[in-house]
C-alpha positions in Angstrom: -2.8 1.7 9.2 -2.6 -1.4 7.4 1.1 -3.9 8.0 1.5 -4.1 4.1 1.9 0.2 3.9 3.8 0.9 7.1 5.9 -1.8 5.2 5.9 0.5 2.6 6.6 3.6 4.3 9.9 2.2 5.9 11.4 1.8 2.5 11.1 5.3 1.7 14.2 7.8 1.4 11.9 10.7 2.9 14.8 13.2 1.8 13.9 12.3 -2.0 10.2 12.6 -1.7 8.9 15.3 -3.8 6.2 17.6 -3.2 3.2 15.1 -4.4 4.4 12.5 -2.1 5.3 15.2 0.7 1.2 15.6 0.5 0.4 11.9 1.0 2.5 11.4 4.0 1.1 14.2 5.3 -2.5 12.6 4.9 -1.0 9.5 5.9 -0.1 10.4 9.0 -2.9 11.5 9.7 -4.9 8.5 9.6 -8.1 8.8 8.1 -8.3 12.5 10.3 -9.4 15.4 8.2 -6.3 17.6 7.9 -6.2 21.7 6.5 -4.6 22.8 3.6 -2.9 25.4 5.3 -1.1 22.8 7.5 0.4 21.1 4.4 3.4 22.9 3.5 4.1 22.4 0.0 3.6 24.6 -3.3 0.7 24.1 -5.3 -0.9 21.9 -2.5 -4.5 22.4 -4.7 -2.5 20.5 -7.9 -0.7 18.1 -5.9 -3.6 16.6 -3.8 -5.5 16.1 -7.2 -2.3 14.6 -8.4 -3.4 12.1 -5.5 -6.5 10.9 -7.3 -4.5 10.2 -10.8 -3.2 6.3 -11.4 0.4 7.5 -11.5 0.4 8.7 -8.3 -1.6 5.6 -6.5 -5.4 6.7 -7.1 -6.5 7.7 -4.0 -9.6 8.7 -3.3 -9.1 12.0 -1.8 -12.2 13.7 -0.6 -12.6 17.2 0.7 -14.9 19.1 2.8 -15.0 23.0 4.5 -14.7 24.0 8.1 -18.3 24.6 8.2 -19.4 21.1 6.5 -17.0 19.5 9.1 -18.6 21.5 11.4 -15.3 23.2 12.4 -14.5 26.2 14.3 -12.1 28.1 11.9 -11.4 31.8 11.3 -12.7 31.5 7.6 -16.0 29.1 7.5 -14.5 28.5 3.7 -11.1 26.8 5.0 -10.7 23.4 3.3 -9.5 20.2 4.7 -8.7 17.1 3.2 -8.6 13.1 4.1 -7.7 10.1 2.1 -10.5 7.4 2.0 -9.4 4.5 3.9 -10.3 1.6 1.7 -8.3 3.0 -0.7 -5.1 3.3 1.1 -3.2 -0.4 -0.1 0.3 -1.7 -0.2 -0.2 -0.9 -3.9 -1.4 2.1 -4.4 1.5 3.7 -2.0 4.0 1.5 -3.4 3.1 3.4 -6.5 2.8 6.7 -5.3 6.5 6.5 -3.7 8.3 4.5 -6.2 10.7 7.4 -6.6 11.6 7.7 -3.4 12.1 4.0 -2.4 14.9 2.8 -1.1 16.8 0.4 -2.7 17.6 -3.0 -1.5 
């Protein structure tokens, strides 16, 4: 992960996030990994990772693939997984995405 975000991500109240940013540090965190749907534990996870790919929320490019694309084992071939494109992961675009739940100094 680039300086600039982890610079970023210290300034955030994580106890103020809501569920749209609750989804981004999830796929943050992950680094580039592919990551389930059904290990990101918010409502509406579907709406809120398209939320993602919207300006207001940073514009990430968020792409998706199925267990069997991935070439996953999974107990339903149709389980989906997500991962945020690298390049477009800036000091920027997160800034954005958290600018509710910075921290102020």
């Amino acid at each position: 992960m680039k300086r600039e975000v982890k610079t970023v991500l210290n300034q955030i109240n994580r106890h103020s996030m809501n569920n749209t940013q609750r989804v981004l540090m999830h796929l943050l965190n992950a680094e580039g990994e592919w990551v389930s749907r059904k290990s990101i534990r918010v409502p509406s996870v579907g709406s809120r990772l398209r939320d993602l790919r919207k300006a207001e929320f940073g514009s990430f490019d968020v792409r998706c693939a199925t267990a069997q694309e991935l070439s996953k084992r999974s107990t339903n071939a149709r389980s989906t997984f997500y991962a945020i494109e690298p390049r477009s992961i800036t000091g920027d675009s997160v800034r954005q995405a958290f600018r509710t739940a910075m921290i102020e100094v």
